[in-house]
VEXDREN-2710 file (C-alpha; in Angstrom, 1 decimal):
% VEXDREN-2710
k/r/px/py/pz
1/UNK/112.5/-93.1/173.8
2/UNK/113.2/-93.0/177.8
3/UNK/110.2/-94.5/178.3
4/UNK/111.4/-97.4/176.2
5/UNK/114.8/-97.5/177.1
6/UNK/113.4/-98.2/181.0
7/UNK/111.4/-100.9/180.1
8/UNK/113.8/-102.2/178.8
9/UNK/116.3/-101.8/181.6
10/UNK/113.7/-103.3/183.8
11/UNK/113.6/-106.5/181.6
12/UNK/117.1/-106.4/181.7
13/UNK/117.1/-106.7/185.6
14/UNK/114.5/-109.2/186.1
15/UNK/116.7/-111.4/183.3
16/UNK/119.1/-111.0/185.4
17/UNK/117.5/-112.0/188.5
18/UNK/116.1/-115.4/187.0
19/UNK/119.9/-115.8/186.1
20/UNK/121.2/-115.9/189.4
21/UNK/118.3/-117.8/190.8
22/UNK/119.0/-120.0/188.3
23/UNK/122.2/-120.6/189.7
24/UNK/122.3/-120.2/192.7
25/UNK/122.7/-123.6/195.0
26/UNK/120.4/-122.3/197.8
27/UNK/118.7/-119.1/199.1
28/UNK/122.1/-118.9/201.4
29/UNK/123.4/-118.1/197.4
30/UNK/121.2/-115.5/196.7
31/UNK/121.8/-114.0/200.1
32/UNK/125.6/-113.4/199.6
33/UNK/124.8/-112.2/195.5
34/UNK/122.3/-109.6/197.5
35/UNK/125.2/-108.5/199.9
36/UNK/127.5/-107.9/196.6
37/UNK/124.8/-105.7/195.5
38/UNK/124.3/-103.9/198.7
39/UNK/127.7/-103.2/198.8
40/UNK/128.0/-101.6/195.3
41/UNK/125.4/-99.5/195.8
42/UNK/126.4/-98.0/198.7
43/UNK/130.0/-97.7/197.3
44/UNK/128.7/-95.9/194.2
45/UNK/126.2/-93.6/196.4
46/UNK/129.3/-92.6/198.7
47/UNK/131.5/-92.1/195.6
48/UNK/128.2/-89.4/194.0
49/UNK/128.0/-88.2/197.9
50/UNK/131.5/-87.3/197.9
51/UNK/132.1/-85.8/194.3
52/UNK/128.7/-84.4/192.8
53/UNK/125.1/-85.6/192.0
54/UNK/124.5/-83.8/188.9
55/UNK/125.8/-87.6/186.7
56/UNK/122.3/-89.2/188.5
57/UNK/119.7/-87.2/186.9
58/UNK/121.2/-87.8/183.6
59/UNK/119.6/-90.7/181.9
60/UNK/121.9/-93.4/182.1
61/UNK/122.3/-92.4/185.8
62/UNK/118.6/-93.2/186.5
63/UNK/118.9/-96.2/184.4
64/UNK/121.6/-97.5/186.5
65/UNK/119.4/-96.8/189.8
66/UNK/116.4/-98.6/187.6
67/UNK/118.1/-101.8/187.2
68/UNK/119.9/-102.4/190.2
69/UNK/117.3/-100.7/192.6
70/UNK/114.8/-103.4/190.5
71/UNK/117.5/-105.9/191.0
72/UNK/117.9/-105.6/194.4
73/UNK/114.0/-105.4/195.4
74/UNK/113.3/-109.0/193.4
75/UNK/116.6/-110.8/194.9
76/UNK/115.4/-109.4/198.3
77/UNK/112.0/-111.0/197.7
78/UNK/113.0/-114.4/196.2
79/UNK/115.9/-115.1/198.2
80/UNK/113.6/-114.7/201.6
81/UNK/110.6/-116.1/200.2
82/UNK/108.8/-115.4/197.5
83/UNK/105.1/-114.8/198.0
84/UNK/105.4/-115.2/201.3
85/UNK/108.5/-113.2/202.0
86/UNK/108.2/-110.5/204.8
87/UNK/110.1/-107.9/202.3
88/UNK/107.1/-108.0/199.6
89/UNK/106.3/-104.7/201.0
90/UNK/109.9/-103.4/199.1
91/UNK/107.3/-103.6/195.7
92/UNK/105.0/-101.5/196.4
93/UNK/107.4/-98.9/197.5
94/UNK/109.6/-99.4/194.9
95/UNK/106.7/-99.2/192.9
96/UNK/105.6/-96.4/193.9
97/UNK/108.8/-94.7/194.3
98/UNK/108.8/-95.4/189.7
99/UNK/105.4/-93.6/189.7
100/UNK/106.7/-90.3/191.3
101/UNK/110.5/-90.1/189.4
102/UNK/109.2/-91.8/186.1
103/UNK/105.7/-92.6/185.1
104/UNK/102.8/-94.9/186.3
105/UNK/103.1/-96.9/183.4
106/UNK/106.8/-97.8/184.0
107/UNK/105.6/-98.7/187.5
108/UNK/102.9/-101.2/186.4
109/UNK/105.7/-102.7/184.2
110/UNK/107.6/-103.3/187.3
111/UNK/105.2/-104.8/188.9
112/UNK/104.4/-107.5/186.3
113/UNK/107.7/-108.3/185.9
114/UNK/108.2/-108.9/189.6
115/UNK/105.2/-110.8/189.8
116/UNK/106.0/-113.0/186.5
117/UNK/109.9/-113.4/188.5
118/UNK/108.0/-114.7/191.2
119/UNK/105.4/-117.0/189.7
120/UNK/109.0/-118.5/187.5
121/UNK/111.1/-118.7/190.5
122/UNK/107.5/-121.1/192.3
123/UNK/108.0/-123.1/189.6
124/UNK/111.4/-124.0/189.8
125/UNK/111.2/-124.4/193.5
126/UNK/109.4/-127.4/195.0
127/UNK/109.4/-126.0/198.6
128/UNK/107.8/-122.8/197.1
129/UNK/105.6/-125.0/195.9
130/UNK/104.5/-127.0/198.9
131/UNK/104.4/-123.8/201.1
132/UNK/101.6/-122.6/198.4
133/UNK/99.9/-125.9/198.9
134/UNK/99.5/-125.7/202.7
135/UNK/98.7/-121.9/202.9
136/UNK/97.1/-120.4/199.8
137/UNK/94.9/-118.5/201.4
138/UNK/98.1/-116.5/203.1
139/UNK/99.3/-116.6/199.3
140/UNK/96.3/-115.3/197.6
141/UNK/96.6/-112.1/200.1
142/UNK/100.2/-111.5/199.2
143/UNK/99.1/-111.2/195.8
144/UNK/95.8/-109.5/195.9
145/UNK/98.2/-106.4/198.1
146/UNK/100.3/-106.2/195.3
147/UNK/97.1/-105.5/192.8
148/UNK/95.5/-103.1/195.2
149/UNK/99.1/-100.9/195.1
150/UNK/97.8/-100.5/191.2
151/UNK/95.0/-98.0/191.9
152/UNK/97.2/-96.3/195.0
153/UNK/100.0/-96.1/192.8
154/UNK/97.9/-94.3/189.7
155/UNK/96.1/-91.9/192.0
156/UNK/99.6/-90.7/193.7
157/UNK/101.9/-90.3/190.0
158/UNK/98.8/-88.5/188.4
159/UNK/98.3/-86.0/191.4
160/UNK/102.0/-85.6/191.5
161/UNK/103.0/-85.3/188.1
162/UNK/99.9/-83.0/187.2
163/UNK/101.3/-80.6/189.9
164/UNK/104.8/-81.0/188.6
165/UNK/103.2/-80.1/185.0
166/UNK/101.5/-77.2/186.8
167/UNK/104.6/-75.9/188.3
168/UNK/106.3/-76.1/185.6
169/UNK/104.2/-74.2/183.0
170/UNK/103.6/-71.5/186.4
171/UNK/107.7/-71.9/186.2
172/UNK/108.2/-70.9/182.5
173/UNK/105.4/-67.7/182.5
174/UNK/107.4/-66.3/185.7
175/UNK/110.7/-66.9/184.2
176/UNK/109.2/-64.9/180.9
177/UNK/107.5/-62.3/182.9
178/UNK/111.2/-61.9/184.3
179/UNK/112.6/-61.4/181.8
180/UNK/110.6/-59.0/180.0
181/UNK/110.7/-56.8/183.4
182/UNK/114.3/-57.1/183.7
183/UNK/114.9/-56.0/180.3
184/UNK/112.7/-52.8/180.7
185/UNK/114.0/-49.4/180.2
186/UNK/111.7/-48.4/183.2
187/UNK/113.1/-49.0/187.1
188/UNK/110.4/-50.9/188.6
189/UNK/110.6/-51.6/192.7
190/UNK/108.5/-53.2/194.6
191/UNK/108.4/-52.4/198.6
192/UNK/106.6/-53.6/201.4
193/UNK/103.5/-51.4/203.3
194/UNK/106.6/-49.7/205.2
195/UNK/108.4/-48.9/202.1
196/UNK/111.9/-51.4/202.9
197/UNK/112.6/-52.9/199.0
198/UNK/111.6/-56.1/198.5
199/UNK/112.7/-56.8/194.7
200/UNK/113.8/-54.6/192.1
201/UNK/114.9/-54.8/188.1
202/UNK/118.1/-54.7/186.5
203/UNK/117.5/-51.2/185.0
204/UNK/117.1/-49.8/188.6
205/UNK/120.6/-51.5/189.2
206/UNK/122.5/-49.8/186.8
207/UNK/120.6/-46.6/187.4
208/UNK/121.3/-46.5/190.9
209/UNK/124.6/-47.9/190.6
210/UNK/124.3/-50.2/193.7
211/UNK/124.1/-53.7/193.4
212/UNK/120.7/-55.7/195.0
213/UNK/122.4/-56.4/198.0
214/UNK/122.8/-53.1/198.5
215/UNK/119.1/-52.4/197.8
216/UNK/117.0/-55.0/199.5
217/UNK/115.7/-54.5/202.7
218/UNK/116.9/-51.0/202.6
219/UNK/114.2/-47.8/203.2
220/UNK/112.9/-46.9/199.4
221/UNK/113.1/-43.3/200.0
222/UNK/116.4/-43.2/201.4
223/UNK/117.8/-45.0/198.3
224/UNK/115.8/-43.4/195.7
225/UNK/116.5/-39.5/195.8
226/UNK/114.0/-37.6/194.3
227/UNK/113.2/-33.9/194.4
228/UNK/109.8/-32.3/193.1
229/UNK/109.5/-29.2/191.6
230/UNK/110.0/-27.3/194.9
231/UNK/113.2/-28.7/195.6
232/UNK/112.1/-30.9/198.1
233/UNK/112.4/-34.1/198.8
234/UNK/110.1/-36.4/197.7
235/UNK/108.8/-39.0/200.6
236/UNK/106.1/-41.9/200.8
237/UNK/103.3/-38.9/201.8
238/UNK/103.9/-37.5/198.3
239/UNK/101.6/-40.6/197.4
240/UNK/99.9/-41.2/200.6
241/UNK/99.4/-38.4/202.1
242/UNK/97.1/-39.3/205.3
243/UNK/99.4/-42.6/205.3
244/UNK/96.4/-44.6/204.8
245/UNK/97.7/-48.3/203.4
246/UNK/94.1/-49.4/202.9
247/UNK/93.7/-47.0/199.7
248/UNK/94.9/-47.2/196.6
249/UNK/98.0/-44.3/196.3
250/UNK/97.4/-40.8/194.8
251/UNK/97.7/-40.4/190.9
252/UNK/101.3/-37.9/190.2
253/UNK/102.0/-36.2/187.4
254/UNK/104.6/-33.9/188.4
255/UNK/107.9/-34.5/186.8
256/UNK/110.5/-35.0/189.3
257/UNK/114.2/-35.0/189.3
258/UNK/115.9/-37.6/190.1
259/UNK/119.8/-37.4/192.1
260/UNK/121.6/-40.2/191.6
261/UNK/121.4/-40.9/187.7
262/UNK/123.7/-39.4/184.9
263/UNK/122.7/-35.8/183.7
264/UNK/120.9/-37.2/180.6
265/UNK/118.8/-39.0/182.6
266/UNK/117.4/-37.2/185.2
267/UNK/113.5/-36.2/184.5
268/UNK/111.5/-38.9/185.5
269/UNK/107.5/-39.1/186.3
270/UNK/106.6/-41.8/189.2
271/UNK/103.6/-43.9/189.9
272/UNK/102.7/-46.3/192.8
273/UNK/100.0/-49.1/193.2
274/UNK/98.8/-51.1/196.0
275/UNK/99.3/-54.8/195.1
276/UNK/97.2/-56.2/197.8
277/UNK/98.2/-58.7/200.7
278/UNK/100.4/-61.5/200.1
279/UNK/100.4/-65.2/202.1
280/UNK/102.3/-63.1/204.7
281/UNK/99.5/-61.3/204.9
282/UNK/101.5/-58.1/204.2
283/UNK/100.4/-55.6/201.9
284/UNK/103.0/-54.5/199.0
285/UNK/103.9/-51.4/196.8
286/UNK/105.0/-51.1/193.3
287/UNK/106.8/-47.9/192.2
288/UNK/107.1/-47.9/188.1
289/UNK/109.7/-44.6/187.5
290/UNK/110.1/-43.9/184.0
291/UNK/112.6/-41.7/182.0
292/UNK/111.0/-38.2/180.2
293/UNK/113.4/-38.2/177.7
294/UNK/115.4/-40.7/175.9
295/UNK/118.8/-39.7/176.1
296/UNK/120.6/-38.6/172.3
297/UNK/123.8/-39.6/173.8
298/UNK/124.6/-43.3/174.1
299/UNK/127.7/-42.7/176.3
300/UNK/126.4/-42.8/179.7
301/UNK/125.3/-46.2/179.2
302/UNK/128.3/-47.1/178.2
303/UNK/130.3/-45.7/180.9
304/UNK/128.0/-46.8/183.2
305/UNK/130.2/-49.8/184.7
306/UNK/133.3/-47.6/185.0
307/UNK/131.0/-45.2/187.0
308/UNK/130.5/-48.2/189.4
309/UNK/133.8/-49.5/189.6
310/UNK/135.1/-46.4/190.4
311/UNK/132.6/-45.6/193.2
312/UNK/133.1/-49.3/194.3
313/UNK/137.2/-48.4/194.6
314/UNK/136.2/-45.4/196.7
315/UNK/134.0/-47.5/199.1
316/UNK/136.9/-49.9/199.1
317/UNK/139.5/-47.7/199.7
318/UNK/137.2/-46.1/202.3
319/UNK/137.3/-49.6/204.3
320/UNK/140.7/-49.9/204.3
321/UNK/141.6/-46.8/205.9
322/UNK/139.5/-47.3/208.5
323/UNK/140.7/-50.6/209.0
324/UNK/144.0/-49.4/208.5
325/UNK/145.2/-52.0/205.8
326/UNK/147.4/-49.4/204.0
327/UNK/149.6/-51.8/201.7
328/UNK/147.2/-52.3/198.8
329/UNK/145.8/-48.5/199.6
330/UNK/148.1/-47.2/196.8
331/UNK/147.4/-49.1/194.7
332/UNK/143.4/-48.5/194.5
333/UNK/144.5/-45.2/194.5
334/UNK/146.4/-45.4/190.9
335/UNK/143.6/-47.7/189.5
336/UNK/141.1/-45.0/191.0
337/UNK/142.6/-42.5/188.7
338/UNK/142.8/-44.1/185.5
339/UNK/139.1/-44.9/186.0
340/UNK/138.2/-41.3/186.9
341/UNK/140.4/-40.4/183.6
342/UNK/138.7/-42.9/181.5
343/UNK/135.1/-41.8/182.3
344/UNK/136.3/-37.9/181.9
345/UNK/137.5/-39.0/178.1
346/UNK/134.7/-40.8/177.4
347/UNK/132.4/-37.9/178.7
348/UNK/134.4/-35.6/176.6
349/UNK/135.4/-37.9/173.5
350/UNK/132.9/-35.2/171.0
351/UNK/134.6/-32.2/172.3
352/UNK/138.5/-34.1/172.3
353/UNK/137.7/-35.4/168.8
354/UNK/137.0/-31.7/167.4
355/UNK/139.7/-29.8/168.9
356/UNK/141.8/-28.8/166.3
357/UNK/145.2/-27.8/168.0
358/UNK/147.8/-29.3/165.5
359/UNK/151.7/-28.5/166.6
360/UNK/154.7/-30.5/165.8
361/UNK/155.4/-33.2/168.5
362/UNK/158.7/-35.2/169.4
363/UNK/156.8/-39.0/169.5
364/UNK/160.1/-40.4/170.9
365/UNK/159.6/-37.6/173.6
366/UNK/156.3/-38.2/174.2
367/UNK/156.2/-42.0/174.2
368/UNK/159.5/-41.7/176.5
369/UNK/158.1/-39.8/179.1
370/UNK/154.6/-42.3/179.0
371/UNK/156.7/-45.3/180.1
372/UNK/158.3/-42.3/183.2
373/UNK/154.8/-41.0/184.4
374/UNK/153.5/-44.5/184.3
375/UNK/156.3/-46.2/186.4
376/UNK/154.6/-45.9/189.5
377/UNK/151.9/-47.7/188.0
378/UNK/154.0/-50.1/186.4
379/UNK/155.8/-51.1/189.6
380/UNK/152.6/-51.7/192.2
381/UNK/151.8/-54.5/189.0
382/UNK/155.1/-55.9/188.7
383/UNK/155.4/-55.1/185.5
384/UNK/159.0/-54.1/183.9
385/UNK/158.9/-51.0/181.2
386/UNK/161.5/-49.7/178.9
387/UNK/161.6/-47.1/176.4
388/UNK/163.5/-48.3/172.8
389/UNK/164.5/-46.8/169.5
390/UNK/165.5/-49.1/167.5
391/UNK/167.6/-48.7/164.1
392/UNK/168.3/-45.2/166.0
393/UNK/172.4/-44.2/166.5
394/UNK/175.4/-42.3/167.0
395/UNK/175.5/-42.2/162.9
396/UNK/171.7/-40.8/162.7
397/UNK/172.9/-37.4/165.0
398/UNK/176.6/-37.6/164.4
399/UNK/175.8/-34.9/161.4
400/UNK/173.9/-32.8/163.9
401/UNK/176.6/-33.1/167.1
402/UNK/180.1/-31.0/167.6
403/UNK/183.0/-33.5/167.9
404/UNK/183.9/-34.7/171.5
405/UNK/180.7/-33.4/172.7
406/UNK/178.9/-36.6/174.0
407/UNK/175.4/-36.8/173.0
408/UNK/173.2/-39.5/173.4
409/UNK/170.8/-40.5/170.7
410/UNK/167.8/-40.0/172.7
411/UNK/168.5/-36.6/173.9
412/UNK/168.2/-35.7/169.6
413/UNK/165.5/-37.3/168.5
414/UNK/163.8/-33.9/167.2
415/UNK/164.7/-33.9/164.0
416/UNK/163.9/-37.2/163.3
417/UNK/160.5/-38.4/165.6
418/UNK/158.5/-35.1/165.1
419/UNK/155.0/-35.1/163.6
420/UNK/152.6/-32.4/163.4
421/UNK/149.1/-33.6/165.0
422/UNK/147.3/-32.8/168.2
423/UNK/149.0/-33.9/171.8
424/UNK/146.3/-34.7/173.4
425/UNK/144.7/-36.5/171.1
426/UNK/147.9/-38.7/170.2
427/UNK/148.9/-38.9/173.8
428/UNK/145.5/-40.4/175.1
429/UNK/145.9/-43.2/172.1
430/UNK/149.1/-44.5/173.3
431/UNK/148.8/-43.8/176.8
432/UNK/145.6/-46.1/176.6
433/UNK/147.4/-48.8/174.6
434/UNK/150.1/-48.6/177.2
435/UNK/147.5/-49.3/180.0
436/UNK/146.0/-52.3/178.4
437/UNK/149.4/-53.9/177.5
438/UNK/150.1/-53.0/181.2
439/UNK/147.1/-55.1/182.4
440/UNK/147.3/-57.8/180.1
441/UNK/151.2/-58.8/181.3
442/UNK/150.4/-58.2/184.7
443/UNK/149.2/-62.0/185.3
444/UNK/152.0/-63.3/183.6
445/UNK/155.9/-64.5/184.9
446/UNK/158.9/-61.9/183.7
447/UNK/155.9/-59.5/182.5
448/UNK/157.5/-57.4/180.5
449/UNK/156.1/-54.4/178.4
450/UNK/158.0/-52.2/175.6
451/UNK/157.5/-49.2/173.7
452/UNK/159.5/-48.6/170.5
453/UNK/159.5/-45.9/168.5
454/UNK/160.6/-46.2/164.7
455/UNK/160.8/-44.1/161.4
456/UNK/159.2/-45.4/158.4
457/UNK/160.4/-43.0/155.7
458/UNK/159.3/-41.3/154.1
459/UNK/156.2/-40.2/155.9
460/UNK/155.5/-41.7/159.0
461/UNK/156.7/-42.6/162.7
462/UNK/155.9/-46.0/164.1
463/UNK/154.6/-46.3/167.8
464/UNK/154.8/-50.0/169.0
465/UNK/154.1/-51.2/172.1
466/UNK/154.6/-55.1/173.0
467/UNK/154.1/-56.9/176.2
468/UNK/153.4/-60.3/177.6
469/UNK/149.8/-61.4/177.7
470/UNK/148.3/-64.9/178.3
471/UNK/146.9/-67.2/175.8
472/UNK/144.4/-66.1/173.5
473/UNK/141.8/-66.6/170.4
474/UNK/140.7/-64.4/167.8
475/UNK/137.7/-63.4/169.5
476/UNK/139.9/-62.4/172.6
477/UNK/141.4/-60.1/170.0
478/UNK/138.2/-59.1/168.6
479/UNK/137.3/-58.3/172.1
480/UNK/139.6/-56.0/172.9
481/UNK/138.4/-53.1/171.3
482/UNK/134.7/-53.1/172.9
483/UNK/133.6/-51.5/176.4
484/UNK/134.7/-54.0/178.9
485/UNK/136.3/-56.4/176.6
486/UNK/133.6/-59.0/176.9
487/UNK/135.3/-62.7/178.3
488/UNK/138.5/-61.2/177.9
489/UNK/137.6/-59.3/181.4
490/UNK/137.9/-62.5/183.1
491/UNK/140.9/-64.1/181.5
492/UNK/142.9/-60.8/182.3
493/UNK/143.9/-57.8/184.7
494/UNK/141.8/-55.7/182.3
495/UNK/139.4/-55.9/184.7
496/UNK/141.3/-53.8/187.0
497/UNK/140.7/-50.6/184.9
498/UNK/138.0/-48.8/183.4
499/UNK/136.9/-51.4/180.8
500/UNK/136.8/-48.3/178.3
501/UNK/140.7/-48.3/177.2
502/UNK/140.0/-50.0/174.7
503/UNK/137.0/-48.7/173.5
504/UNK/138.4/-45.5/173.8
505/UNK/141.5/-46.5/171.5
506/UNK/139.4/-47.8/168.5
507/UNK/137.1/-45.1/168.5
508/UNK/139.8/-42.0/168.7
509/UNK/142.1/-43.7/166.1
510/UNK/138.8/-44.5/163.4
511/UNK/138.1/-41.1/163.6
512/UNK/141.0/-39.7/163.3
513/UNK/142.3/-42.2/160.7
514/UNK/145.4/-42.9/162.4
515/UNK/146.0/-46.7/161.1
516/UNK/146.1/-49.1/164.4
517/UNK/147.0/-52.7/164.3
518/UNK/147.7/-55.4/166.2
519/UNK/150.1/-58.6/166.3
520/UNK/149.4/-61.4/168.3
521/UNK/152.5/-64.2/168.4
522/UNK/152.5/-67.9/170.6
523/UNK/156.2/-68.7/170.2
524/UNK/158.5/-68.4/172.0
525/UNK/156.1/-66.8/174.7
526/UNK/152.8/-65.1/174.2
527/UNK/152.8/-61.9/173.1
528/UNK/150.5/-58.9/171.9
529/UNK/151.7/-56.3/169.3
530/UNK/150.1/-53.0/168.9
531/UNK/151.5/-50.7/165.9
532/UNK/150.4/-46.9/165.7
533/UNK/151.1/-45.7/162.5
534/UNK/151.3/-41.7/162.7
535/UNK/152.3/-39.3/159.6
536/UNK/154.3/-36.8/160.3
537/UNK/152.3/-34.3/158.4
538/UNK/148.5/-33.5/159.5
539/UNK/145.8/-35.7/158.1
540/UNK/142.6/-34.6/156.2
541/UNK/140.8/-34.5/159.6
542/UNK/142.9/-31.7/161.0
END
C-alpha cells in the first residue's frame, strides 16, 4: 500500500511539474517557482529542526519529502536545461537517495518519470529542440548516464536493504534473548578478564538492591559478597586458582552463602565460563548464580522495593549531612521511618495476624492520638489534620457528668467509642489509611485530611478518614490496594512512602473481616473517603 501510495505521489509531482512548465512564460518563471520551493522547504525543515523529527518518518511525512524533493529535482533540471542541464547529476542522487530510504523499484519509477518530464517539456520547447539538433551526441550521453545509474542504483538498495533485513532479524533474536535473560530467576553477570561488571540482569538488580549504575564497571567480587563453607570470602581464585585467563574456570559445587540478599534467599551454587575474546580483543566472564531453594514466602519479593527505597533514603540522607544541607534532613528522616515500619509489618504480617490479644479500646482515643503522633509528619508535608466526632455532644455525656463540672465531650468518649479487638492490629489499619490519605493531599492546595469517628448503633463504630487527593479513575482506585499502587505512584506523593500501606491495609482488614470501603467524590473538590467499619464486640476470627 506504501509502495503504491509513492508512486503515486511521484506522479503527482511530475504532474505538477509539467503544470508549471506549462505556464510558465520563460525559464526566468520557473526559476522564481523553484525559489518558492526552496524556501518552503527550508521553512518546513527549520520548523522539524526546531520542534521534533519523529512527524518525518511517519508516512505522510516521507510522502511530503517524496513529492517536493521529486518536485524540486525536475524544476531544477528543466528550468536550467533539460538534457543538457548541468544539475542532471541531482537524478541520480535523488535516485539513489529513493533506493536507500524506499525501494529500487520506486527509484526506477522516478527515473522514468523524470526522463518522460523531460522528453514532454523537448517537445514543447523549440530551443530545446534546436540545441538537440546541433549537439545530439552531447544529448545521447546525458541520457545514456542516467541509464547506467539503473544497475548502480540496484546493486547499492539490494546490498543495503539486505543488511538492513539482516540487522533487523539479528535485532529481534537479541531483543528476545533479552528478554528471556532478564526475566530469569537466576542473576546472571558478565565481567571482563579482570572481573569489573560489564552487563548484568534485572534479577541481579533486585537481589543486590543497587541499581546498574551502581553495578557497572565496579570490581565483581567487591559487589557480590559471598562466603563458602569456611566462612570465607569467596574471590576470583575460588574459580581460577593459578589466575590463568587462558583456561576455562574450575567446575564448583559448593553451596555458598550469599550477604546481601533477604534471609530466604541466601544458599546459592555459582558457576563461571570463559566466553572468549570480543572485537576488543578482551576476553569475558559469565557468572550464572542460582538460588537452592525457592523461597515458600512470597513477601520478600514484595517488599523488595521498600528495602531499596529505604536504603536509598539512608544514602541520601548520608549526602546531605556531609554536605550539610539540613532543611529537607528531617524530613527523610520521618519518611525513613515509616518505611523501616512498613517493611517490619510486612515481615511480621503472619505473626500480627495470629496474635490474639483482644481488650476493649476507646477508637475516639486511639484515632485522636493518630492525628497527635503524626503531626510532625503532617506539618513537614503541609498538610492540615483534625480530629472530629460528629453527632457527638454535651447531651450524649450530660447523663454521665456532675452539674457545673465542665467536661468536654472528648474527654468521655469511653462509654460510647469502645470496642473489644486487638490494638495493634486496629491501630496499624488506620494509622496506614492515615498515611495514604496523608500522601495523597500532599500535592494538592488547602490539603486537608480528617478523621471522624461515629457510632452506628447498635453494633459498630465508624472510623472515617477524608482528605484531598487529585483527580482520579477507577483503576487509580483499584490501584490503591496493591504493593506500590501501580500508575497511581506517579500521579501521587504515595511514592514518598513504603509503597506497602496499602497493601498492608487490604490484606489486614480481609483477614480480619473488618469491612473497609472507600468513597471517591469530584465536586466541589476532589476527595477520597475511606470508611472502617469496626464491631464493638470480637469477630469470629478472635
Amino acid at each position: 500500500m506504501q509502495f503504491w501510495l509513492s508512486i503515486l505521489t511521484l506522479f503527482l509531482s511530475s504532474v505538477y511539474v509539467l503544470l508549471l512548465d506549462h505556464i510558465a512564460f520563460s525559464s526566468r518563471s520557473l526559476q522564481k517557482a523553484l525559489v518558492a520551493i526552496i524556501i518552503t522547504l527550508l521553512f518546513v525543515l527549520y520548523r522539524y529542526a526546531r520542534h521534533s523529527w519523529k512527524e518525518i518518518s511517519t508516512w505522510y511525512g516521507k510522502m511530503f519529502f517524496v513529492f517536493w524533493g521529486t518536485t524540486l529535482v525536475q524544476l531544477l533540471v528543466i528550468a536550467t536545461g533539460g538534457f543538457q542541464s548541468p544539475f542532471l547529476v541531482m537524478i541520480h542522487f535523488f535516485m539513489i537517495g529513493l533506493s536507500f530510504i524506499f525501494s529500487f523499484s520506486l527509484a526506477v519509477f522516478f527515473l522514468f518519470s523524470c526522463l518522460i518530464v523531460l522528453f514532454i517539456d523537448v517537445s514543447f520547447s523549440p530551443n530545446a529542440f534546436a540545441l538537440l539538433v546541433n549537439d545530439p551526441g552531447l544529448t545521447l550521453l546525458q541520457f545514456a548516464s542516467l541509464l547506467v545509474i539503473i544497475p548502480i542504483a540496484y546493486i547499492i538498495s539490494r546490498q543495503y536493504h539486505m543488511k538492513d533485513a539482516l540487522a533487523g532479524a539479528l535485532r529481534a533474536k537479541i531483543q528476545t534473548t533479552e528478554a528471556i535473560i532478564q526475566s530469569l530467576p537466576e542473576l546472571i553477570i558478565v565481567t571482563d578478564e579482570y572481573f569489573k561488571i560489564l552487563s548484568t540482569n534485572d534479577a541481579t538488580v533486585r537481589t543486590l538492591q543497587r541499581s546498574r549504575s551502581e553495578l557497572l564497571d565496579k570490581p565483581l567480587f567487591d559487589i557480590l559478597l559471598l562466603k563458602d563453607k569456611n566462612n570465607k570470602l569467596v574471590t576470583s581464585k575460588t574459580f581460577f586458582p593459578n589466575e590463568n585467563m587462558t583456561s576455562q574456570p574450575i567446575k564448583n559445587l559448593e553451596t555458598f552463602t550469599l550477604i546481601t540478599s533477604p534471609v530466604l534467599q541466601r544458599n546459592v551454587t555459582m558457576q563461571a565460563q570463559l566466553m572468549g575474546k570480543t572485537t576488543t580483543n578482551s576476553k569475558q566472564i559469565s557468572f550464572i548464580i542460582s538460588f537452592t531453594t525457592v523461597a515458600e514466602n512470597t513477601l520478600p519479593v514484595v517488599f523488595d522495593k521498600a528495602r531499596a527505597k529505604y536504603e536509598g533514603l539512608v544514602e541520601d540522607i548520608k549526602q546531605k549531612l556531609a554536605l550539610a544541607d539540613t532543611k529537607t534532613i528531617k524530613t527523610d528522616m520521618l519518611l525513613l521511618e515509616k518505611i523501616e515500619r512498613d517493611t517490619y509489618v510486612l515481615q511480621t504480617l503472619k505473626e500480627i495476624l495470629r496474635e490474639n490479644n483482644t481488650a476493649r479500646i476507646d477508637i475516639a482515643q486511639l484515632c485522636k492520638q493518630t492525628t497527635l503522633l503524626n503531626k510532625e509528619f503532617t506539618n513537614e508535608l503541609h498538610v492540615r489534620t483534625q480530629f472530629r466526632l460528629p453527632n457527638f455532644g454535651e447531651k450524649d455525656i450530660a447523663p454521665l457528668t456532675v452539674r457545673n463540672y465542665p467536661v468536654k465531650p472528648e474527654q468521655l468518649t469511653g462509654p460510647f467509642f469502645t470496642a473489644s479487638c486487638n490494638v495493634k492490629q486496629i491501630e496499624l489499619v488506620i494509622h496506614k489509611l492515615f498515611d495514604m490519605s496523608i500522601f495523597l493531599a500532599s500535592r494538592e492546595k488547602n490539603a486537608t485530611v480528617t478523621i471522624s469517628v461515629e457510632r452506628k448503633e447498635p453494633e459498630s463504630i465508624l472510623v472515617i478518614i477524608t482528605g484531598s487527593c487529585p483527580q482520579l479513575t477507577e483503576k487509580d482506585l483499584d490501584d490503591l490496594f496493591i504493593p506500590y499502587y501501580g500508575n497511581l505512584e506517579n500521579k501521587t506523593d504515595l511514592s514518598l512512602g513504603s509503597g506497602l500501606e496499602g497493601y498492608i491495609v487490604k490484606h489486614m482488614s480481609d483477614t480480619l473481616k473488618i469491612p473497609l470501603t472507600n468513597n471517591y467524590q469530584k465536586i466541589p473538590q476532589p476527595t477520597l473517603t475511606f470508611t472502617l467499619a469496626i464491631t464493638k464486640k470480637p469477630s469470629s476470627h478472635h
